[in-house]
N, C-alpha and C positions, 0 to 999 in steps of 0.2 A: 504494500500500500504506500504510495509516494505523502509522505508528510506534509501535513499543511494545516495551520487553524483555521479554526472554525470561529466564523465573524458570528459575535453574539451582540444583545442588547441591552441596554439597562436600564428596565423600565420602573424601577422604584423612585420617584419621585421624593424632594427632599421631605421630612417632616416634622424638623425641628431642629432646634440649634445644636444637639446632641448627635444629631445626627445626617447623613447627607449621600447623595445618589446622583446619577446624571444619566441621562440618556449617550448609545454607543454609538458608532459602536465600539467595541470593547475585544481587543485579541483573546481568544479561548485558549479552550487544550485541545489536545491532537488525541481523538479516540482510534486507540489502534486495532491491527486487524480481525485482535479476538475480543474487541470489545471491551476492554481495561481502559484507563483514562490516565496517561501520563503526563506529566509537566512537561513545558516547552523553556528549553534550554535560554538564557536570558538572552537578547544580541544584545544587548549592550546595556552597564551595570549602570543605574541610577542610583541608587540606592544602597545601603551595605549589607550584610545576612543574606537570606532567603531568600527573598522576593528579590533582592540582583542577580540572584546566579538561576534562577526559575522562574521568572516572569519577564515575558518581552520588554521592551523601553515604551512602548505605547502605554502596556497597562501599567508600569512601574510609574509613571506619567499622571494616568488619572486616577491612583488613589492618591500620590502626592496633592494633586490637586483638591480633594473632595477635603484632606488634610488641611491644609491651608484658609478653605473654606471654612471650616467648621472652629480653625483656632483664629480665625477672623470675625467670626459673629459671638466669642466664647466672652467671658466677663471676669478679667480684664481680656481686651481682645487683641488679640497677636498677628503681625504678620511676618516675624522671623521667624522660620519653623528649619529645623534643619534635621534630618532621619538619622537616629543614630545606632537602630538598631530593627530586623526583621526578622522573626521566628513564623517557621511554622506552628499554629498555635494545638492544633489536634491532626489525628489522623485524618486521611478526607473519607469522607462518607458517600456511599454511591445506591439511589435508589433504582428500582427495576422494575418496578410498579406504581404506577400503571405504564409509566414508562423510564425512559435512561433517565435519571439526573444526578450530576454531579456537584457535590458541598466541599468547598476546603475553606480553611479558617486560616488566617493570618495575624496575626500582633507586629503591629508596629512601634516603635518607639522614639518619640521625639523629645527634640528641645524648645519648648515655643518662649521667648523671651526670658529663659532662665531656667526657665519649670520644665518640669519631665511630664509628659504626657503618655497614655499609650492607649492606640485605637486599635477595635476589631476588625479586620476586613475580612467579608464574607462575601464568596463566590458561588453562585449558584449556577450551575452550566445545564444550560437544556434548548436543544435546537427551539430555532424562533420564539423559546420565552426563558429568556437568561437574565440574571442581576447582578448587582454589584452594591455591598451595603459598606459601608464606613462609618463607623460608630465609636463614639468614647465608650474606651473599656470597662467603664463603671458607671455607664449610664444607657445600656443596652437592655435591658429586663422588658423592658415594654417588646422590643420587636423579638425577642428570647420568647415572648408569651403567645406571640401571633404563628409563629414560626418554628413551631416543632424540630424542622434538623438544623437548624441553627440553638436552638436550647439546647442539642446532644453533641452538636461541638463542642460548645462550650462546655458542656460535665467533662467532655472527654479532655477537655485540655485544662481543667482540675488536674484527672487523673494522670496528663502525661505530666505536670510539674511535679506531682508528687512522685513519680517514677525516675524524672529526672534528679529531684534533691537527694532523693536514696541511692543514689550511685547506680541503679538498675540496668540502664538504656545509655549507647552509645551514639554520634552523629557518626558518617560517612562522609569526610569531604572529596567531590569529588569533580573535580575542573575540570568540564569537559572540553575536548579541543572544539575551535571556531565550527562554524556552521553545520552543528553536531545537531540531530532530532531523533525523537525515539521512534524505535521500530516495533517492541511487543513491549509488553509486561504480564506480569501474572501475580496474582496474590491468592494464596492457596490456605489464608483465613490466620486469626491471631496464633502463633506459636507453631506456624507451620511450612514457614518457610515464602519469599515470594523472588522474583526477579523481573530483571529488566533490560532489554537491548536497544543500542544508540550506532545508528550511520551515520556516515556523512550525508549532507542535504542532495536529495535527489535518488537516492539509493534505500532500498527496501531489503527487509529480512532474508528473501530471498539470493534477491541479486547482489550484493555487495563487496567493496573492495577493502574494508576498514569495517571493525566491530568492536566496540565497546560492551562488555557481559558483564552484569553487577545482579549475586543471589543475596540473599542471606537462610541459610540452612539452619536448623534448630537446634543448639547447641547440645552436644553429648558432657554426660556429666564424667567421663572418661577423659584423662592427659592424650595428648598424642591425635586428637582428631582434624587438626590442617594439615600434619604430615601423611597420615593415613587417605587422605583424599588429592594430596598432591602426587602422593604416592603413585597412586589408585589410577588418575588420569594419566603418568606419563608409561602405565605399564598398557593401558588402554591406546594410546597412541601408537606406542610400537607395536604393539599388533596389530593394529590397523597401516601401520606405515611403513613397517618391517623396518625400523632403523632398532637401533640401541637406547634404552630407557633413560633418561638425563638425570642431574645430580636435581635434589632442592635444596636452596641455600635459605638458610635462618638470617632474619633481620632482626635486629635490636632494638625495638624501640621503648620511649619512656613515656608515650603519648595517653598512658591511663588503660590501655586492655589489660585482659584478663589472663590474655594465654602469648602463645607463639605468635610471629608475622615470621609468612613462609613466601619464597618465591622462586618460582621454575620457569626455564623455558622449552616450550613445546614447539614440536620440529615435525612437519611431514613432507615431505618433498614433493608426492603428487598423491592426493586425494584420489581414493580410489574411484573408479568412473568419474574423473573429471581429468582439463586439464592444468589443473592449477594447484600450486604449492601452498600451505599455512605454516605463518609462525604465529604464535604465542607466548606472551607474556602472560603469567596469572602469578598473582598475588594473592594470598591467604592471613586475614589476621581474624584471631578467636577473641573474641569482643564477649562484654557480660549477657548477653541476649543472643544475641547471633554468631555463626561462621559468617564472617563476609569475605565472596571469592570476587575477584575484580580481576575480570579477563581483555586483555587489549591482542585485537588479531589483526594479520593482514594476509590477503590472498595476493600470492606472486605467481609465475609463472613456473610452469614445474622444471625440476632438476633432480638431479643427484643431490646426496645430502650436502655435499662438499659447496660445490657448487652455488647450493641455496643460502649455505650459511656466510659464505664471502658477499654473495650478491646483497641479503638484507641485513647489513651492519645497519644500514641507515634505519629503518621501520626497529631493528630491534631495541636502537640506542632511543627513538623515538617513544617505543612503550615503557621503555625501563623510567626516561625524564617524566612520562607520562604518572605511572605507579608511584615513581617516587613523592610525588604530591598526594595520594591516596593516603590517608589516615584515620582514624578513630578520634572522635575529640569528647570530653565528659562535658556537657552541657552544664551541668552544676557549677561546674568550675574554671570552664577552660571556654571561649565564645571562637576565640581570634584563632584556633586551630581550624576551626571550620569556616574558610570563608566562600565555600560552593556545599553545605549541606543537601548531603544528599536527601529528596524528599522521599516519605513512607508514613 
């Protein structure tokens, strides 16, 4: 499926100084081909957190703006607003009845004339009847009351800060290269594991020449589980590629996980019935919640292994730079390790 948003509308009108809406249109998210709803890679950061590294400069745009507005009519009334912080504020919510709609929550956090403010932004994605709500953080109860999955983001983003303060839950940062959009996702329900795949713009699941893979698998309460699955895939590759199984080498990190950071490189020289060669970089770090495996691939032209491995210094040196910005950051305590959180 060739990536593209989907142009939405926002038809919530303002209704009060707490709160504030505009008509769109409004850049969406890209539903991909099995029907999941993934975020669309930022082109270009306005903002700092979340919503720069996962929302377009259009929409990063107009809730800036809906901001400004609402700390312009506030009492004392501000028009120095400057963003100094973006979280995803809950998981996003996806209903299917009576038909698709998709709910994510946001937190914003500002400086408006000294003072720290922080507004909800809620997106509601639904062909031809989509929103966009901006509301002070602690004066949303009213549309919380009209609004049923906007009330359950909200408990839900209770229950993630309590999950975040107790050391529980990890971020992903994860920088994707320039004009990157997703290709699948899947979410296989809480504690079960989900993932997600990203091409370069123009190129689909299928067809592709560049592949971004990010799981997170549900953690074994057993030592030795990123090496056991890094394992696992290069003993799976040579038999499918008939080369020699590779080393995996241990990273050191002090970045707040729980376990190992593991990383191998994976080598096929020509994919069976095709005619094209993979390499792979994959990264493994065991995090308090999740395995997160982070795979950066590229498809080359087949060869020998010799051969393949002189020809892609370049793509190889490319995902190592790549991985090497890939980390775990503790929310609780640590913001600035994560400045592309990965969204979930």
């Amino acid at each position: 499926m060739k990536a593209g948003a989907l142009s939405v509308l926002l038809l919530m009108a303002a209704s009060g100084p707490s709160m504030a809406a505009d008509r769109g249109p409004l850049p969406g998210e890209i539903v991909t081909a099995i029907g999941q709803v993934a975020a669309v890679p930022a082109d270009r950061r306005k903002v700092p957190g979340f919503a720069g590294a996962w929302r377009t400069a259009a929409s990063q745009d107009k809730v800036l703006e809906r901001i400004q507005a609402l700390a312009a009519r506030a009492k004392p009334a501000c028009t120095e607003v400057r963003v100094t912080d973006t979280v995803q504020a809950a998981p996003d919510l996806i209903e299917t009845r009576p038909s698709r709609v998709h709910h994510s929550l946001e937190r914003w956090t500002v400086q408006a004339c000294g003072a720290r403010r922080q507004y909800d932004v809620w997106y509601r994605y639904e062909r031809d009847a989509s929103r966009l709500v901006v509301a002070e953080s602690d004066a949303a109860d009213f549309q919380a009351e009209l609004d049923p999955p906007y009330r359950r983001l909200r408990e839900l983003a209770v229950e993630r800060r309590t999950e975040e303060a107790t050391g529980g839950v990890r971020w992903l940062n994860l920088p994707l290269p320039p004009d990157t959009v997703p290709a699948s996702s899947g979410n296989a329900g809480k504690g079960r594991g989900w993932s997600a795949d990203f091409v370069p713009l123009g190129e689909n699941i299928r067809e592709w020449t560049q592949l971004v893979s990010v799981q997170g698998l549900p953690r074994s309460k057993s030592a030795g589980q990123a090496l056991a699955l890094l394992e696992g895939m290069q003993t799976a590759r040579a038999k499918r590629c008939g080369v020699a199984a590779g080393p995996v080498e241990s990273l050191r990190w002090s970045d707040g996980q729980s376990g190992e950071t593991l990383q191998t490189l994976l080598i096929c020289p020509q994919v069976p019935d095709t005619n094209f060669a993979e390499l792979a970089v994959v990264k493994a770090i065991e995090g308090p919640d999740y395995l997160y495996v982070i795979q950066r691939t590229w498809r080359l032209p087949a060869a020998d292994a010799d051969t393949l491995r002189a020809n892609s210094r370049g793509p190889q040196a490319a995902a190592e730079a790549f991985l090497a910005d890939v980390r775990l950051c503790n929310p609780a305590g640590d913001t600035s390790g994560c400045p592309a959180p990965f969204p979930r």
